[in-house]
N, C-alpha and C positions, 0 to 999 in steps of 0.2 A: 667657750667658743670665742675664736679670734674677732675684732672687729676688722673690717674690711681697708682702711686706714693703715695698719700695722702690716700687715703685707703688701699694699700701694706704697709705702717706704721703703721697706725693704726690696721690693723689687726693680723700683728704679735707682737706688743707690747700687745694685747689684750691676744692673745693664750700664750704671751711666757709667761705670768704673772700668768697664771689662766690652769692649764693642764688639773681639770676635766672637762670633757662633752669636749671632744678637735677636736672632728669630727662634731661635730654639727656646732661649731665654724669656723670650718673651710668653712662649705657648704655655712654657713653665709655671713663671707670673700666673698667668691667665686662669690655670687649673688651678693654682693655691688660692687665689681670691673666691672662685665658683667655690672652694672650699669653705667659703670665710662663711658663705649662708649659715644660716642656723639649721640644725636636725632638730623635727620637729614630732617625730617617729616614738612612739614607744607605749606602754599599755598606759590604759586611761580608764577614767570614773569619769561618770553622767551627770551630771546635777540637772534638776527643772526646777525652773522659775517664773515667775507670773504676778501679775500684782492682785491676783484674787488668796486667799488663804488655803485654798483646795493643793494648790500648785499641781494642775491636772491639764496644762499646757501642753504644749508640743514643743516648746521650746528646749534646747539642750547644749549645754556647755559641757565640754571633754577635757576634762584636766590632766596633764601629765603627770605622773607619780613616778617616776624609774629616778628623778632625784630630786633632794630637800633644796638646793644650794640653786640651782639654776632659778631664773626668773622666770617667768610666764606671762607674757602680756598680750592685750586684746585690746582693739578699736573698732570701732561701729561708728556709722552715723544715722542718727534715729531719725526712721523713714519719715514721719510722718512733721518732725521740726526741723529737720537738717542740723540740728545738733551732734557734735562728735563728741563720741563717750570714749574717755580711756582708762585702761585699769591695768592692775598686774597683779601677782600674787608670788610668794616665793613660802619654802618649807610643805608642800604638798605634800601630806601625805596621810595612809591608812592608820585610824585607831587599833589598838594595840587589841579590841575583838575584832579589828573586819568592818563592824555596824555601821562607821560614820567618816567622814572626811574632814582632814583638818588642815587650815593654812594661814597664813597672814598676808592680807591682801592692802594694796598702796592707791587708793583711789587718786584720779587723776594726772598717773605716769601709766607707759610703757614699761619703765626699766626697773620696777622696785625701789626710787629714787624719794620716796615722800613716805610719810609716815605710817607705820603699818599696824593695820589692827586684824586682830587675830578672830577668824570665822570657823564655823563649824557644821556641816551638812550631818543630817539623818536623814534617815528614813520617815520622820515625823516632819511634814511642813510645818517650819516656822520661820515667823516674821525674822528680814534680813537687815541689811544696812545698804540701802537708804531703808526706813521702816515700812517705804510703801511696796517694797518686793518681798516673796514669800519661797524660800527654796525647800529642796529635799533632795535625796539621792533619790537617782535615777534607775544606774544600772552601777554596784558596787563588786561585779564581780570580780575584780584581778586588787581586791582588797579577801574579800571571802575563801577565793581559791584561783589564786594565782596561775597556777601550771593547768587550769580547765581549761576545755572547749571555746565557752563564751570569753573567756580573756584575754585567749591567745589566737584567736579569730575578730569575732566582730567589735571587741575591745581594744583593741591593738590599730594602731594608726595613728593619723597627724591630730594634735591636738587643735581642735576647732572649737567653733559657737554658731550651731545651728537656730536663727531667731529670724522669725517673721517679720518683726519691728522695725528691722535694720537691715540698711546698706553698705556697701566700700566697706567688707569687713577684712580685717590683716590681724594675724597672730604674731606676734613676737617670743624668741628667746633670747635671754640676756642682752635687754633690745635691740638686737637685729632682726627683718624682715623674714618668718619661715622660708623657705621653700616652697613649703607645699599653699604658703599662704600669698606668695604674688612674684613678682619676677625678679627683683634684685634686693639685696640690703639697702634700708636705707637708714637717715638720721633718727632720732628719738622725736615724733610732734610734739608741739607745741601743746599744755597739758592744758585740760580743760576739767569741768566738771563729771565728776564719774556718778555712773548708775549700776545698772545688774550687769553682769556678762551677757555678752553681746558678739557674734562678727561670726561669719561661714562661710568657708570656703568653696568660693566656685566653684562648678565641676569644668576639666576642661574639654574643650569645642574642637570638633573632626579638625577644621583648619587651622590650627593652632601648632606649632614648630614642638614637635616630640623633645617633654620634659628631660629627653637624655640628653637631647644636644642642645635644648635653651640654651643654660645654665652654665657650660664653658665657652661658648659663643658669645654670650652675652656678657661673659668676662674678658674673653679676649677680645672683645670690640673696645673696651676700657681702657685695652691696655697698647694696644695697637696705637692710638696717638702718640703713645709715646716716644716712636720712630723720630719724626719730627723732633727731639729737643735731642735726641742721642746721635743722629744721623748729620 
């Protein structure tokens, strides 16, 4: 995935050179950028977490598996100290029976950008990293049986972090801002100390501007300034 950067170059070097047809150009811009968001879509694995040993929480992070190479990153801010957690993990994916998930995760980055130590979910709760969180797989089915029912229904979707503990939750790919996780890309934060996954997606609100036309509107609002330096 592009960063959003790299087409805001390109596209005013394109309009600044070239003035006629300059609205057209721009509408152009406008939809490459909405493009630039990250896709955040695709089957997933459940982990639950909890700092009790049972791991019999409600708590649930969805991990993307459809590739090794892409990053995956998650923020929260923990309700109860206003501390912000971030995390990422990259190489996701199913053991070679199905049983367990495996990946290398980069405590306190978004972007895969820090040192990575490699984790490992069962079906058996065991002690995590930090040692005071305890995980397990949740729901492993589009490891188990991919083309089934459950994987290709209620498995399938944006990758999230359903957690009671935390607020202001945002998903990241190859750190930029999902989609499905808030309204525009934005920069990598400022890294902090990381804890368990964490961060879940809003659901969106009756008054709220239809996710079909946020998304190029709110790129061509970007890019619309830039009348003024062309002009």
């Amino acid at each position: 995935f592009f960063r959003v950067s790299f087409f805001f170059r390109l596209c005013t070097a394109h309009t600044m050179s070239s003035q006629p047809s300059l609205l057209p150009k721009l509408v152009l811009c406008a939809l490459l950028l909405h493009g630039a968001h990250a896709a955040c879509s695709g089957k997933l694995v459940s982990s639950s977490s909890g700092a009790g040993n049972t791991c019999n929480s409600n708590n649930r992070h969805y991990w993307p598996i459809d590739s090794t190479t892409d990053c995956h990153g998650w923020e929260a801010t923990e309700a109860s100290t206003g501390k912000v957690h971030l995390n990422s993990a990259k190489n996701i994916r199913c053991s070679a029976n199905g049983q367990s998930l495996l990946y290398d995760q980069y405590a306190g980055v978004i972007d895969c950008s820090s040192t990575a130590v490699s984790k490992e979910f069962t079906s058996t709760c065991t002690q995590g990293i930090p040692p005071s969180i305890y995980d397990k797989i949740a729901d492993a089915s589009c490891c188990t049986d991919p083309t089934g029912t459950v994987c290709t229904t209620t498995m399938t979707g944006d990758a999230r972090d359903d957690n009671t503990a935390t607020t202001n939750s945002k998903i990241y790919n190859n750190g930029v801002l999902c989609t499905s996780g808030a309204a525009s890309p934005t920069a990598s934060p400022a890294a902090s100390p990381a804890a368990s996954p964490t961060a879940a997606n809003p659901s969106p609100t009756g008054g709220a501007v239809s996710s079909k036309f946020a998304g190029p509107a709110l790129a061509l609002a970007m890019v619309v300034p830039l009348l003024g330096l062309v002009l």
